[in-house]
C-alpha positions as CSV (number, residue, x, y, z in Angstrom):
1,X,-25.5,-88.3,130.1
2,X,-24.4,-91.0,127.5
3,X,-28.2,-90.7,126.6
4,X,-28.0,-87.0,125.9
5,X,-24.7,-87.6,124.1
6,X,-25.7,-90.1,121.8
7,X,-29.1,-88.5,121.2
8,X,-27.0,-85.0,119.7
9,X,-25.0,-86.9,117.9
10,X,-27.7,-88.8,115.6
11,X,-29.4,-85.3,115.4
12,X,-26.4,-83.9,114.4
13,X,-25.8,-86.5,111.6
14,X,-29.4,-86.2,110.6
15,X,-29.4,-82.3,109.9
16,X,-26.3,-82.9,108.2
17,X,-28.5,-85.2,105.6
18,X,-31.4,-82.7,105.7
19,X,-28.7,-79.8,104.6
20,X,-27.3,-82.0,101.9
21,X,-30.7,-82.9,100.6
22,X,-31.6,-79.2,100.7
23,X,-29.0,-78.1,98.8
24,X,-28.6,-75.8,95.8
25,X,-26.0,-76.0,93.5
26,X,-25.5,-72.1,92.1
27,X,-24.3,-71.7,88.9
28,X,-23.2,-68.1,87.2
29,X,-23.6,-67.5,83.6
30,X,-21.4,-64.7,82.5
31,X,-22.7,-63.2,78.3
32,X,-20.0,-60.9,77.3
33,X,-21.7,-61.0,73.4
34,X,-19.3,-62.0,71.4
35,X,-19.7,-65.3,71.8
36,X,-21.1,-65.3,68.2
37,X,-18.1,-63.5,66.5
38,X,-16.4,-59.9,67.5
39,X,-16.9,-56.7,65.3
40,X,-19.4,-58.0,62.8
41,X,-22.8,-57.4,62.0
42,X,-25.1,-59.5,64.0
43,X,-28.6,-58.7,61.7
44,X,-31.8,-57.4,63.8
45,X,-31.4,-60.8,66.1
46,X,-29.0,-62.4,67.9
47,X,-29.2,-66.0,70.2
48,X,-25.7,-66.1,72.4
49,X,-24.9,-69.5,74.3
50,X,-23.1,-69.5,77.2
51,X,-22.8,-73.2,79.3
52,X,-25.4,-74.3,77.3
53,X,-27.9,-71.6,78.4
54,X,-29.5,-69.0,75.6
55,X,-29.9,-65.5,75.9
56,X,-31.3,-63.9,72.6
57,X,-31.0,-60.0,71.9
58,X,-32.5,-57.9,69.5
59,X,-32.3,-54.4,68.0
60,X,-35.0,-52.0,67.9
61,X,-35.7,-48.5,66.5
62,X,-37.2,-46.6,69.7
63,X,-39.7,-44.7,66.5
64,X,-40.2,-48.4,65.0
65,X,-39.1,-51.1,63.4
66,X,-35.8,-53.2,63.8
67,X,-32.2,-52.4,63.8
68,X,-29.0,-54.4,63.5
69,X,-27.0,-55.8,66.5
70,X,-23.2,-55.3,65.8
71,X,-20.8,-57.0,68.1
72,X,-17.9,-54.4,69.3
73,X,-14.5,-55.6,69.9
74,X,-11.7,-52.5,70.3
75,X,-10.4,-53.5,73.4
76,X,-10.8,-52.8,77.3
77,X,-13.8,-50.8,77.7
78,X,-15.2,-50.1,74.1
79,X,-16.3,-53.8,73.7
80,X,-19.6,-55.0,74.0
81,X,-23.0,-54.9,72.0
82,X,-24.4,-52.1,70.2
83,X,-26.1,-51.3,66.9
84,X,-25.3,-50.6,63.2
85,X,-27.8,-47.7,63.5
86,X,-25.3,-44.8,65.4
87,X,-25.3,-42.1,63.2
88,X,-21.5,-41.7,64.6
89,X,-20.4,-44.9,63.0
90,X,-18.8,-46.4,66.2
91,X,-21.9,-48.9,66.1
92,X,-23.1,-48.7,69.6
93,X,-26.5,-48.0,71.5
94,X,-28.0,-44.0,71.1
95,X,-31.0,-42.4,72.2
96,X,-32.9,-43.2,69.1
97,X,-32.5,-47.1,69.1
98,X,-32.6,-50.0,72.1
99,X,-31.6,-53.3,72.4
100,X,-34.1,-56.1,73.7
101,X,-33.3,-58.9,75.9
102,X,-35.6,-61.4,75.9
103,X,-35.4,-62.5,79.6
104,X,-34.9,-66.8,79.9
105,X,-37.8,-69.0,81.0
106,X,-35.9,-72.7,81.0
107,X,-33.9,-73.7,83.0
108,X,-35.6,-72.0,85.6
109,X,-33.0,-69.5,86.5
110,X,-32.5,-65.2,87.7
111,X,-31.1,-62.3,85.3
112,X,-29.3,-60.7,88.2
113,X,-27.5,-57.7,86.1
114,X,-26.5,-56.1,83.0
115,X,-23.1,-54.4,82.5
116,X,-22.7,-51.4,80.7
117,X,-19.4,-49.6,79.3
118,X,-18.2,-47.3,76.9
119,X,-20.3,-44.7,79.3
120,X,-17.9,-41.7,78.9
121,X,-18.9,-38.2,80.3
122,X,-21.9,-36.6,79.2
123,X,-23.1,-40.3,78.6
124,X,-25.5,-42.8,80.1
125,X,-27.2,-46.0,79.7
126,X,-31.1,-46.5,80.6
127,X,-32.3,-49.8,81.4
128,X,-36.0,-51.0,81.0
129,X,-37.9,-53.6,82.2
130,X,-41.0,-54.6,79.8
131,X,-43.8,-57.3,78.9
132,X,-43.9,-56.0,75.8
133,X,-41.4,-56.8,72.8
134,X,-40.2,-53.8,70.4
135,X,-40.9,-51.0,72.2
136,X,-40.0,-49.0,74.6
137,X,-44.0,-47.8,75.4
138,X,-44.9,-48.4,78.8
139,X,-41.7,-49.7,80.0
140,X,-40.4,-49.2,83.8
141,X,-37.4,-47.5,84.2
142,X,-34.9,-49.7,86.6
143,X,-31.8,-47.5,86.3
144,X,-29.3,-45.5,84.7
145,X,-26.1,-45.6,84.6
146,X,-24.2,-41.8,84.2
147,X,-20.2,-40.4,83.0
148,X,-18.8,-43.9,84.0
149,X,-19.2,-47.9,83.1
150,X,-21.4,-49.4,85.5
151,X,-23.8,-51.9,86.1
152,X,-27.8,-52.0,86.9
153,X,-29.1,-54.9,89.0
154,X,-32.4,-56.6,88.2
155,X,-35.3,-56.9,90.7
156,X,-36.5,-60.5,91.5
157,X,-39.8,-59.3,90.3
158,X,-38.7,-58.9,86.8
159,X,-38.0,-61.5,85.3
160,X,-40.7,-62.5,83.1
161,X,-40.3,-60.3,80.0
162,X,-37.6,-58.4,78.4
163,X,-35.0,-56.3,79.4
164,X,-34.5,-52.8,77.2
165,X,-31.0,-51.0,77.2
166,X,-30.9,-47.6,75.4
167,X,-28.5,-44.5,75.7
168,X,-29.8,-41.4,77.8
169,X,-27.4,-39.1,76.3
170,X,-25.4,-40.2,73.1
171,X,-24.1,-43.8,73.0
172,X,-23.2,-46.6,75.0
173,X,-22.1,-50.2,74.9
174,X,-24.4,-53.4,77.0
175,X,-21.0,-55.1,77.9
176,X,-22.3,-58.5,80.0
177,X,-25.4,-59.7,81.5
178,X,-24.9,-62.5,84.5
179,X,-27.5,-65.0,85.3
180,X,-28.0,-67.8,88.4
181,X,-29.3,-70.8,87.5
182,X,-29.6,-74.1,90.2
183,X,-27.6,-77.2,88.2
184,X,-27.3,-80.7,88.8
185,X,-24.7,-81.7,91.0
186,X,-23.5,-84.3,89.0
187,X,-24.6,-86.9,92.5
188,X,-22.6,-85.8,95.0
189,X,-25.5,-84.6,97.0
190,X,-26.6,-87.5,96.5
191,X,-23.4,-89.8,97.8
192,X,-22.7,-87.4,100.7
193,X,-26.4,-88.2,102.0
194,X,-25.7,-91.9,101.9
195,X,-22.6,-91.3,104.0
196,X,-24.6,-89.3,106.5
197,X,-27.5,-92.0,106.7
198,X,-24.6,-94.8,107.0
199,X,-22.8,-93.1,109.6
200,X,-26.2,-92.0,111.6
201,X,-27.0,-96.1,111.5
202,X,-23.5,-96.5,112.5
203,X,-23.7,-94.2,115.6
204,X,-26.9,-95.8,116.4
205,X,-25.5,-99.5,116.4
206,X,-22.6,-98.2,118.4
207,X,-24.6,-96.9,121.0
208,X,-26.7,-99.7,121.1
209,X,-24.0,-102.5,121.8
210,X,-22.4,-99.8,124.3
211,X,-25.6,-100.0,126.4
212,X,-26.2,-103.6,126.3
């Protein structure tokens, strides 16, 4: 029985080190773009820095050519990033123009969702997935967003590529985009492993002078 006992206990100990090696430290990366200044003109490209990770937009004509980003700052839900192309001079996304993410390859990370606001009724956002940059030919359709704010989740399988946001019907804001990204612990995986180890050793060297 004392056998059994001290046998579950090292085990114990052991997976704890396992789990500790195995671990992932998650980190959430929250863009709200205006992280480069609020209700200016951003030109045609934009790189915003969040934690020290990059995420660079840029405008696009959906007939071609380029437009200007313009970071949009009124308050609650009319703030976000649009364009300086609406034809209705609130500088936000319409039908005929799109903004591009260009979707992060280092640090290896996942573009989990875009947030979109300013969706009023008679409104929606559409968001794209692409390989292609400046132009919305031949991109897949993830979702849309209709008459409210809301947000469109990305698929694990895209995530290598851009990212397209455009208004379905007359214009719309891209509020956020979050990201996961594994970080360095700073160690303490580390340290907590060498307590496990010590205290497996420990329980083994206890066990030992028990039985003799």
């Amino acid at each position: 029985m004392k056998h059994k006992l001290t046998t579950i206990i090292i085990m114990a100990l052991a997976g704890m080190g396992v789990a500790l090696v195995t671990q992932a430290n998650a980190a959430a990366i929250n863009f709200n773009f205006q992280e480069n200044g609020s209700n200016l003109d951003l030109g045609p490209t934009s790189t915003f820095t969040e934690s020290g990770f990059s995420l660079t937009a840029s405008g696009f004509l959906t007939a071609g050519g380029t437009t200007n980003l313009f970071a949009k700052n009124l308050g609650g839900t009319e703030t976000g990033l649009g364009t300086t192309s609406d034809p209705s001079g609130q500088h936000e996304i319409v039908t005929t123009n799109f903004v591009q993410l260009t979707l992060p390859t280092a640090p290896p990370a996942n573009f989990s969702m875009v947030l979109l606001t300013s969706v009023q009724t008679g409104e929606s956002a559409q968001v794209f997935f692409t390989t292609t940059p400046g132009t919305l030919t031949g991109a897949t359709l993830i979702g849309t967003v209709s008459n409210a704010n809301g947000s469109i989740s990305i698929p694990a399988g895209d995530q290598t590529g851009f990212i397209d946001i455009t208004a379905g019907a007359v214009n719309v804001l891209l509020a956020g985009a979050h990201i996961t990204t594994s970080v360095p612990d700073g160690g303490s995986t580390v340290a907590l492993l060498g307590i496990a180890l010590t205290a497996v050793e420990g329980a083994r060297r206890m066990f030992r002078a028990r039985a003799s």
